[in-house]
MOPAC internal coordinates of N, CA, C and O (Angstrom, degrees):
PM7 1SCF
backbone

  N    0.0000 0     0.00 0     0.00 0    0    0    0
  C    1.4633 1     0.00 0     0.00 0    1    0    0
  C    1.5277 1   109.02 1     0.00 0    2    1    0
  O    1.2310 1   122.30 1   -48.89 1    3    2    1
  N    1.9225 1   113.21 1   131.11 1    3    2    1
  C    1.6338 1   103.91 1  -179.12 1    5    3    2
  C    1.1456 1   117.19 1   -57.82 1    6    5    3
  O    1.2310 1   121.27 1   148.45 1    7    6    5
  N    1.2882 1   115.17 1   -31.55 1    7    6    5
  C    1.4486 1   135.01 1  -146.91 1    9    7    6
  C    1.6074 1   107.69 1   -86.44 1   10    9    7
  O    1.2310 1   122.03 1   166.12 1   11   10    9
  N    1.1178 1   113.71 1   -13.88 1   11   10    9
  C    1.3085 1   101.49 1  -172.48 1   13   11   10
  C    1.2621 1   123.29 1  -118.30 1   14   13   11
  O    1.2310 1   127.80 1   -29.76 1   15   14   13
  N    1.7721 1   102.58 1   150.24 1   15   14   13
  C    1.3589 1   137.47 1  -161.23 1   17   15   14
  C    1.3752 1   114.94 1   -41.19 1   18   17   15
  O    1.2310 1   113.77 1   -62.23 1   19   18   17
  N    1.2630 1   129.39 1   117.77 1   19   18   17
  C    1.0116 1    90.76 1   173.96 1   21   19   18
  C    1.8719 1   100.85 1  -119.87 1   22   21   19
  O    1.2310 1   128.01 1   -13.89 1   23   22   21
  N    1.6650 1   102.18 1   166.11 1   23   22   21
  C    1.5287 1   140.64 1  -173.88 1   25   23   22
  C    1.5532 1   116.90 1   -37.91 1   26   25   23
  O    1.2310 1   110.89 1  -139.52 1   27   26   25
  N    0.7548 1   134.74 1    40.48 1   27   26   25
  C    1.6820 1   120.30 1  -169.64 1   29   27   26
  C    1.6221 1   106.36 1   -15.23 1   30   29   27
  O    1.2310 1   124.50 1   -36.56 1   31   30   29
  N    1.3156 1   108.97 1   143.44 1   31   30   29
  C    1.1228 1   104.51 1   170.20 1   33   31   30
  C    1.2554 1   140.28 1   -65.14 1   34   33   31
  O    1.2310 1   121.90 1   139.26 1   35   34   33
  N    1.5984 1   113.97 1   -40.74 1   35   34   33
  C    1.3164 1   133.59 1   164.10 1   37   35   34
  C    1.6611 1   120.74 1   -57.70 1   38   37   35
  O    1.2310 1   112.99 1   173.15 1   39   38   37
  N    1.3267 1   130.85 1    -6.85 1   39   38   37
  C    1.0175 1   150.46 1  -150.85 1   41   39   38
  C    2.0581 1   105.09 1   -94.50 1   42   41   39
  O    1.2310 1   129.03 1   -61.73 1   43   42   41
  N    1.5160 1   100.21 1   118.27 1   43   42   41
  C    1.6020 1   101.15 1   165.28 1   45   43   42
  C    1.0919 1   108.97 1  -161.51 1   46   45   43
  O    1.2310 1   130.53 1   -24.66 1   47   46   45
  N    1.6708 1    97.29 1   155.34 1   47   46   45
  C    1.5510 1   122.76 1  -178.67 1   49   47   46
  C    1.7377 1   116.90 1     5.30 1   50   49   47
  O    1.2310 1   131.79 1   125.94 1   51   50   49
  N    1.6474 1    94.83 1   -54.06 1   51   50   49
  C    1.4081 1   126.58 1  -141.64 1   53   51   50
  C    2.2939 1    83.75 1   -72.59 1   54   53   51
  O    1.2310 1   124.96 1   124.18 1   55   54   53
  N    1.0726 1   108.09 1   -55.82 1   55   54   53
  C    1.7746 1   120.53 1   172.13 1   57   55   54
  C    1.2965 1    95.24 1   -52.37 1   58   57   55
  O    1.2310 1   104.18 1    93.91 1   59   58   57
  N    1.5100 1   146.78 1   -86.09 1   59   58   57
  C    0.9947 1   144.10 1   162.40 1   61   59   58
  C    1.6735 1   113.69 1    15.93 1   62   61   59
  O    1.2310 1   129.14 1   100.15 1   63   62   61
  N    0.8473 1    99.99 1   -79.85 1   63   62   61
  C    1.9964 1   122.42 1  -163.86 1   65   63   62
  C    1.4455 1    96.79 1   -70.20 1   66   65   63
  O    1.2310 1   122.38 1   117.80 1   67   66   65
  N    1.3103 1   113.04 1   -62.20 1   67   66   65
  C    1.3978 1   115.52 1   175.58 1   69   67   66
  C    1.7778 1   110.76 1   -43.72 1   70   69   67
  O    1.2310 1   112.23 1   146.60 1   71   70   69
  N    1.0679 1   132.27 1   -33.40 1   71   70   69
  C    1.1222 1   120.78 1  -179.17 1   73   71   70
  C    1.3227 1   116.08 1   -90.04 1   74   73   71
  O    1.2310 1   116.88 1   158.91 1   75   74   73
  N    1.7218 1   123.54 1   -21.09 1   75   74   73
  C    1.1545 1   130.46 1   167.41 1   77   75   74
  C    1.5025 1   112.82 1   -68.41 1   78   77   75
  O    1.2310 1   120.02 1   133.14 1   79   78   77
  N    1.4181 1   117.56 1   -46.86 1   79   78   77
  C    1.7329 1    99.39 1   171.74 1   81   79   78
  C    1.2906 1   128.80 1   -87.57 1   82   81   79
  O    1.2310 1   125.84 1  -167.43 1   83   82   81
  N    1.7266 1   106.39 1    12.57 1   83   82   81
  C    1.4419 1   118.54 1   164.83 1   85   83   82
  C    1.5936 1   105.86 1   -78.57 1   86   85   83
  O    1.2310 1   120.66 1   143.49 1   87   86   85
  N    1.6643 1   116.34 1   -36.51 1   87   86   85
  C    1.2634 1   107.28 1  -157.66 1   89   87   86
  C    2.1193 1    91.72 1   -81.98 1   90   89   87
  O    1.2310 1   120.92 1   135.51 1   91   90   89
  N    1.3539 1   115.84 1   -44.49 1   91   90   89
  C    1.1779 1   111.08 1   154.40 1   93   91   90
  C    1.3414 1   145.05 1   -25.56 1   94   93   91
  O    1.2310 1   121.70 1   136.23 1   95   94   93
  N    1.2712 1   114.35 1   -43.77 1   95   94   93
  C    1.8996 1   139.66 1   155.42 1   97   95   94
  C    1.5613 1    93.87 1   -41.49 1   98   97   95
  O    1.2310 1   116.01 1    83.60 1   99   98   97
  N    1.3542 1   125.18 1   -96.40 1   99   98   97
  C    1.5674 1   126.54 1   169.53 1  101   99   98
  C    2.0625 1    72.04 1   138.33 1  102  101   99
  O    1.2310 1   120.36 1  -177.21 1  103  102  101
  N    1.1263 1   116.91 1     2.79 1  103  102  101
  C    1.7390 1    97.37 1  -172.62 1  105  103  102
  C    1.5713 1   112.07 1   -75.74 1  106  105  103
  O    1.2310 1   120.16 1   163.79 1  107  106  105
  N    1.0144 1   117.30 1   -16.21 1  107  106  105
  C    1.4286 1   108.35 1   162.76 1  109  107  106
  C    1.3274 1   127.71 1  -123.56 1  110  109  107
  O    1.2310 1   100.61 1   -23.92 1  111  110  109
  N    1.8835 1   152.79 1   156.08 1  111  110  109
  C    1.2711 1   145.00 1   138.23 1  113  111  110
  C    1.4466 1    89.10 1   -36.85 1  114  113  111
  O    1.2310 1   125.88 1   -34.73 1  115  114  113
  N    1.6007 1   106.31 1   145.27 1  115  114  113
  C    2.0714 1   119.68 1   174.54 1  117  115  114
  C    1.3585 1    92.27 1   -85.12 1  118  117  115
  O    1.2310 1   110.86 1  -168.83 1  119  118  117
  N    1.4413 1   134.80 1    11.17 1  119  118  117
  C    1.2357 1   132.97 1  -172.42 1  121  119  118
  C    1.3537 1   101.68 1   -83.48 1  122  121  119
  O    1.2310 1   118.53 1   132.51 1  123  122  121
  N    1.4656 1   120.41 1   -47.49 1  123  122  121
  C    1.5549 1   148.42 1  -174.32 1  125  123  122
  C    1.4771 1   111.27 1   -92.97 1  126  125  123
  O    1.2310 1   115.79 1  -160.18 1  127  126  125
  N    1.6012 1   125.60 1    19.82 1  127  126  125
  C    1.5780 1   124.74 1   174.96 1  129  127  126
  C    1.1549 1   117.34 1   -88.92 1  130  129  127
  O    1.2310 1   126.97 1   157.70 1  131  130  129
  N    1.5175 1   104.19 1   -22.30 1  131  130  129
  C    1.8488 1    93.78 1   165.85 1  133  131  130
  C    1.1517 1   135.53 1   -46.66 1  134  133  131
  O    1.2310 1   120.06 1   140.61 1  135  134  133
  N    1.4886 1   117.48 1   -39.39 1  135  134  133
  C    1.4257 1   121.84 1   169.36 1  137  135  134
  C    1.6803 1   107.45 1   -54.47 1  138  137  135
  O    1.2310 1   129.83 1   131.70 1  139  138  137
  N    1.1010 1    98.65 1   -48.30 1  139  138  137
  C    2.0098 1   105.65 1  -175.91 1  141  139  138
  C    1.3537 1    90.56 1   -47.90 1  142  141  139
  O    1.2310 1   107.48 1    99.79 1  143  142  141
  N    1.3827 1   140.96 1   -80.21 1  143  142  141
  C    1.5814 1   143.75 1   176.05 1  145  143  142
  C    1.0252 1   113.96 1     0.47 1  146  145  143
  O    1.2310 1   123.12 1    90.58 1  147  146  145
  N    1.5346 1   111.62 1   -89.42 1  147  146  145
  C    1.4334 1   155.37 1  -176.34 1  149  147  146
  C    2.2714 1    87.00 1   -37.13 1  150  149  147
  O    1.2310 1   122.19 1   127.87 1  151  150  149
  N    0.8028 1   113.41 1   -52.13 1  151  150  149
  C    1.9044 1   126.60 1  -164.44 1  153  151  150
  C    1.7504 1    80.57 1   -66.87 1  154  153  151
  O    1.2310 1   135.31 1    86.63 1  155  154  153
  N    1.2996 1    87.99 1   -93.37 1  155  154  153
  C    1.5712 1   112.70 1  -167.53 1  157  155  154
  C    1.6774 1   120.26 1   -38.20 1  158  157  155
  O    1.2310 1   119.16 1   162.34 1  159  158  157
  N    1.6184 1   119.20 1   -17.66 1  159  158  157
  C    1.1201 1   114.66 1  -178.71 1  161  159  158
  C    1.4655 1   109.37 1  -138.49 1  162  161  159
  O    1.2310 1   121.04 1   171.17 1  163  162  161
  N    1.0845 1   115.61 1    -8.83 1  163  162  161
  C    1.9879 1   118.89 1   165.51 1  165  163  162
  C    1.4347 1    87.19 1    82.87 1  166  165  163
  O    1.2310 1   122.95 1  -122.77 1  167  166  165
  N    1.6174 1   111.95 1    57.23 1  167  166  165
  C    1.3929 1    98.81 1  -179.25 1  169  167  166
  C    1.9516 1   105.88 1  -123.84 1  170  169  167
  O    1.2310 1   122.05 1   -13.68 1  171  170  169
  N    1.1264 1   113.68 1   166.32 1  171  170  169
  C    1.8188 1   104.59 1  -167.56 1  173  171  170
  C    1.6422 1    94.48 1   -93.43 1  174  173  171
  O    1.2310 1   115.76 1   -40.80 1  175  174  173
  N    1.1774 1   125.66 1   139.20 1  175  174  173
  C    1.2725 1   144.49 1   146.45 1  177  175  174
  C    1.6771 1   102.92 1    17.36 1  178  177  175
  O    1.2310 1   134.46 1   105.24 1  179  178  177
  N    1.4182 1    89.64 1   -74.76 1  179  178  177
  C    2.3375 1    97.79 1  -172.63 1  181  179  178
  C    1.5847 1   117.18 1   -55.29 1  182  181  179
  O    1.2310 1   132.22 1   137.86 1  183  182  181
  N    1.7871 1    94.01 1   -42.14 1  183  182  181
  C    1.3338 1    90.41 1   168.95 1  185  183  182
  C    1.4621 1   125.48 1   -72.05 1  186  185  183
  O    1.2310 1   113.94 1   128.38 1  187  186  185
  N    1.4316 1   129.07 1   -51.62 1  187  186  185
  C    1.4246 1   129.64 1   153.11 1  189  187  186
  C    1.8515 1   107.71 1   -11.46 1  190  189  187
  O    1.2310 1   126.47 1   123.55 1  191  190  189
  N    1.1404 1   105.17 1   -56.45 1  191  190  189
  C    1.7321 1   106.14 1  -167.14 1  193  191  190
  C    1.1893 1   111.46 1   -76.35 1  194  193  191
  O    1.2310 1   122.72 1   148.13 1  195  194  193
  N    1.3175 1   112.39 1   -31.87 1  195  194  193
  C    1.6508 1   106.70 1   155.89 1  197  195  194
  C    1.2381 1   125.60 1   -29.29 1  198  197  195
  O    1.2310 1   135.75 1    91.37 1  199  198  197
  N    1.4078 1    87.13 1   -88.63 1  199  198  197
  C    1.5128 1    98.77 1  -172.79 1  201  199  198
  C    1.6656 1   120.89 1   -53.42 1  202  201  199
  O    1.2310 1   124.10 1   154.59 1  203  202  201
  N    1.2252 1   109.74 1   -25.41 1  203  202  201
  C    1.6091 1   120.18 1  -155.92 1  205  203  202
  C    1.7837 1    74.12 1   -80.48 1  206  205  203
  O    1.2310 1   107.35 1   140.83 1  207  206  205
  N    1.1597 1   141.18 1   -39.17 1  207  206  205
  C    1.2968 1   142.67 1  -154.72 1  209  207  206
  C    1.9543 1   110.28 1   -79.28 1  210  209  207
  O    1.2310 1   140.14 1   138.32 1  211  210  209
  N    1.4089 1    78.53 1   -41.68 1  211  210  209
  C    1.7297 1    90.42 1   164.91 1  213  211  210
  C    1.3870 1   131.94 1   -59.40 1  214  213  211
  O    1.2310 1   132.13 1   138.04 1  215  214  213
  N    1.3936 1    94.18 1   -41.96 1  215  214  213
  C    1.4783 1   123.72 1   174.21 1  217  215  214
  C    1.5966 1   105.81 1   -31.35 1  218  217  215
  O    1.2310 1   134.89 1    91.60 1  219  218  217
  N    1.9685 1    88.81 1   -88.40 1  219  218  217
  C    1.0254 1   131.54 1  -167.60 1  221  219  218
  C    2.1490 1    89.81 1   -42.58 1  222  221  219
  O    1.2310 1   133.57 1   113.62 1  223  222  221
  N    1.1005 1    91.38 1   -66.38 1  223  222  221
  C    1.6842 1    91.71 1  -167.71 1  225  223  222
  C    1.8632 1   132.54 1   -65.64 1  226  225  223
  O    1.2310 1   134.52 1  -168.13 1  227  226  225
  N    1.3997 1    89.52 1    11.87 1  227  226  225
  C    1.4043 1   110.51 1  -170.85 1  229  227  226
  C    1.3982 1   112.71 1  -119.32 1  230  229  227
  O    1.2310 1   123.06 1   142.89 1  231  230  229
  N    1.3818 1   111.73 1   -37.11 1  231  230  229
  C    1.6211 1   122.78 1   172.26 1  233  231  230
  C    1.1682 1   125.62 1   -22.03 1  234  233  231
  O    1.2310 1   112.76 1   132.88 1  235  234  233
  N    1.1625 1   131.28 1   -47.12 1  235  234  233
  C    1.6136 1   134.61 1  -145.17 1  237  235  234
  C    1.9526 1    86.67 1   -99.72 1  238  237  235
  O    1.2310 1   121.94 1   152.43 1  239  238  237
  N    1.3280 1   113.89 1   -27.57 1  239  238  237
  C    1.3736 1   121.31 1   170.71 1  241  239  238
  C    1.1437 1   111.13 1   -70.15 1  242  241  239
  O    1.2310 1   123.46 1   118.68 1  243  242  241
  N    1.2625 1   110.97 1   -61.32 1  243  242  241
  C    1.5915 1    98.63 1  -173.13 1  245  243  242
  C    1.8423 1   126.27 1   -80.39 1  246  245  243
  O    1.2310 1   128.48 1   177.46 1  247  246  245
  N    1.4772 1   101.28 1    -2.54 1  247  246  245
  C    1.0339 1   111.04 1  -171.47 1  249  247  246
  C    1.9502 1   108.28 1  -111.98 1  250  249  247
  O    1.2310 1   126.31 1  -142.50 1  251  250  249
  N    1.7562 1   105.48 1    37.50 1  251  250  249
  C    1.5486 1   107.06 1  -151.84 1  253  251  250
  C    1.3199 1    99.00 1   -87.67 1  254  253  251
  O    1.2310 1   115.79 1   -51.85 1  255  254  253
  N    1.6284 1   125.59 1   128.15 1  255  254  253
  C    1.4058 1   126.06 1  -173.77 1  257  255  254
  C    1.5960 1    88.34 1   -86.92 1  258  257  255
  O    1.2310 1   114.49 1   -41.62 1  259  258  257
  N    1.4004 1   128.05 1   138.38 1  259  258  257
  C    1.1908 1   140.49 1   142.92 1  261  259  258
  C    1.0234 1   149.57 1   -78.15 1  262  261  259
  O    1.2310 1   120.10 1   180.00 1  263  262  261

Protein backbone atom coordinates (compact mmCIF):
# COMPACT_ATOMS: atom_id res chain seq x y z
CA UNK A 1 0.00 0.00 0.00
CA UNK A 2 1.47 3.74 -1.15
CA UNK A 3 -0.16 5.20 1.49
CA UNK A 4 1.06 3.68 4.29
CA UNK A 5 2.72 4.80 7.41
CA UNK A 6 5.39 3.59 7.99
CA UNK A 7 6.97 2.38 11.78
CA UNK A 8 10.01 4.19 12.90
CA UNK A 9 12.20 1.92 14.07
CA UNK A 10 12.96 3.20 17.41
CA UNK A 11 9.32 3.45 18.11
CA UNK A 12 7.17 1.51 21.13
CA UNK A 13 4.01 1.07 22.74
CA UNK A 14 5.64 2.69 25.73
CA UNK A 15 6.15 6.47 23.20
CA UNK A 16 2.80 5.78 21.99
CA UNK A 17 0.87 6.22 25.43
CA UNK A 18 3.21 8.68 26.58
CA UNK A 19 2.09 10.96 23.98
CA UNK A 20 -1.54 10.09 24.42
CA UNK A 21 -1.60 11.17 28.13
CA UNK A 22 0.54 14.06 27.17
CA UNK A 23 -2.02 15.10 24.60
CA UNK A 24 -4.67 14.36 27.49
CA UNK A 25 -2.57 16.60 30.14
CA UNK A 26 -3.59 19.67 27.68
CA UNK A 27 0.26 20.91 28.90
CA UNK A 28 1.48 21.13 25.64
CA UNK A 29 0.25 22.00 21.62
CA UNK A 30 1.32 17.99 20.18
CA UNK A 31 2.92 20.39 17.80
CA UNK A 32 5.70 21.16 20.57
CA UNK A 33 5.96 17.26 22.06
CA UNK A 34 9.04 16.56 20.51
CA UNK A 35 10.93 18.31 22.97
CA UNK A 36 8.76 16.22 25.70
CA UNK A 37 10.29 12.97 23.68
CA UNK A 38 13.64 14.10 23.20
CA UNK A 39 13.46 14.89 27.70
CA UNK A 40 11.44 11.93 28.53
CA UNK A 41 13.23 9.33 26.38
CA UNK A 42 17.05 10.49 25.70
CA UNK A 43 15.96 10.69 22.28
CA UNK A 44 17.71 13.22 19.35
CA UNK A 45 15.48 15.80 17.80
CA UNK A 46 14.89 13.45 14.20
CA UNK A 47 14.02 10.73 16.17
CA UNK A 48 11.51 12.67 18.47
CA UNK A 49 9.90 13.81 14.96
CA UNK A 50 9.52 10.54 13.94
CA UNK A 51 7.71 9.23 16.16
CA UNK A 52 5.76 12.42 17.22
CA UNK A 53 4.89 12.26 13.28
CA UNK A 54 3.63 8.73 13.58
CA UNK A 55 1.74 9.63 16.37
CA UNK A 56 0.14 12.45 15.01
CA UNK A 57 -0.59 10.38 11.67
CA UNK A 58 -1.90 7.28 13.16
CA UNK A 59 -4.31 8.67 15.81
CA UNK A 60 -7.61 8.80 14.31
CA UNK A 61 -6.68 4.87 13.66
CA UNK A 62 -5.81 3.94 16.66
CA UNK A 63 -8.08 5.98 18.44
CA UNK A 64 -11.33 4.67 16.02
CA UNK A 65 -14.70 5.00 17.96
CA UNK A 66 -16.98 2.26 16.57
Amino acid sequence: MENEIKKPENLTDEHLEYLDDLRESGVTNMYGAGAYLEDEFDMTREEANQVLTYWMKTFGERHKVN
